[in-house]
N, C-alpha and C positions, 0 to 999 in steps of 0.2 A: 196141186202140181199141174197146173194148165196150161204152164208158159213154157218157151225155150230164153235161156237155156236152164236149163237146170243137171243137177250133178247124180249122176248113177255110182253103183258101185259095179264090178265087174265080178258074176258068180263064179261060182268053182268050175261052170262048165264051159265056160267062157264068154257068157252071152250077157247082152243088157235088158234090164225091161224100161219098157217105154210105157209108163200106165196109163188106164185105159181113158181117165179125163182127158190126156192131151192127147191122147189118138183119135178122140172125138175132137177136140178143139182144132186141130189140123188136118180131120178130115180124112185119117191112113185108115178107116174100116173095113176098107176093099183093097187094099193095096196091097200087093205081094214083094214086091222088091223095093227098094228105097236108097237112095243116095244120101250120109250120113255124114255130118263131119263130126267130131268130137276134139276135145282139146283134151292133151294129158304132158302134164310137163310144161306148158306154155308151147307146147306145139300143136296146132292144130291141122289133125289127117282128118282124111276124106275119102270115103271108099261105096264100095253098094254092097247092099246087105239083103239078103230073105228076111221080111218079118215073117215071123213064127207067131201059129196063133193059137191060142189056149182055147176049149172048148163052149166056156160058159162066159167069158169075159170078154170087153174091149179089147185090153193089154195085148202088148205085142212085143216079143223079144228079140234079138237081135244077137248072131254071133258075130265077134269083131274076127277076122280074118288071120290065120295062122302066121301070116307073112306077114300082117302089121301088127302084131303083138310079138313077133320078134325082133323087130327093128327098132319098135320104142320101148321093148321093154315091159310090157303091157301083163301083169298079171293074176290072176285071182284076188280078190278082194281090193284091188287098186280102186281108188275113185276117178271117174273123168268126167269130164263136163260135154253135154250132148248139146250143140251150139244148132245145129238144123239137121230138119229130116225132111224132104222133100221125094213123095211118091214116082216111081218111074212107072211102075204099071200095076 
């Protein structure tokens, strides 16, 4: 899982992981926030997100935003497809 895009499932807590191969392959190791689009539905949103960072690992999680998981519908165990993640700081 090195490439984008590839397809997440959305946890019960609302958040994505982005593992930690492609976190090294694009380089988010340092990165705190990120600009994210994802496709669900054939529609593709776009929002910034906090990666969340796990103690012993790359991996880095991501919650989608309360206000876009109500407009599309967006809910625990859905799949969506993570199309770009691009570091903002």
């Amino acid at each position: 899982m090195g490439a984008l895009p590839y397809v997440a499932e959305v946890y019960i807590n609302n958040q994505v992981l982005i593992p930690a191969e492609l976190v090294r392959t694009l380089g988010l190791q340092n990165a705190r926030i990120a600009c994210i689009m994802l496709e669900y539905k054939s529609v593709d949103i776009t929002f910034n997100a906090e990666l969340l960072k796990t103690r012993h690992t790359d991996s880095r999680q991501f919650t989608i935003p309360k206000s876009i998981r109500d407009k599309y519908g967006i809910t625990p165990g859905a799949k969506v497809k993570v199309k770009k993640i691009e570091a903002i700081r």
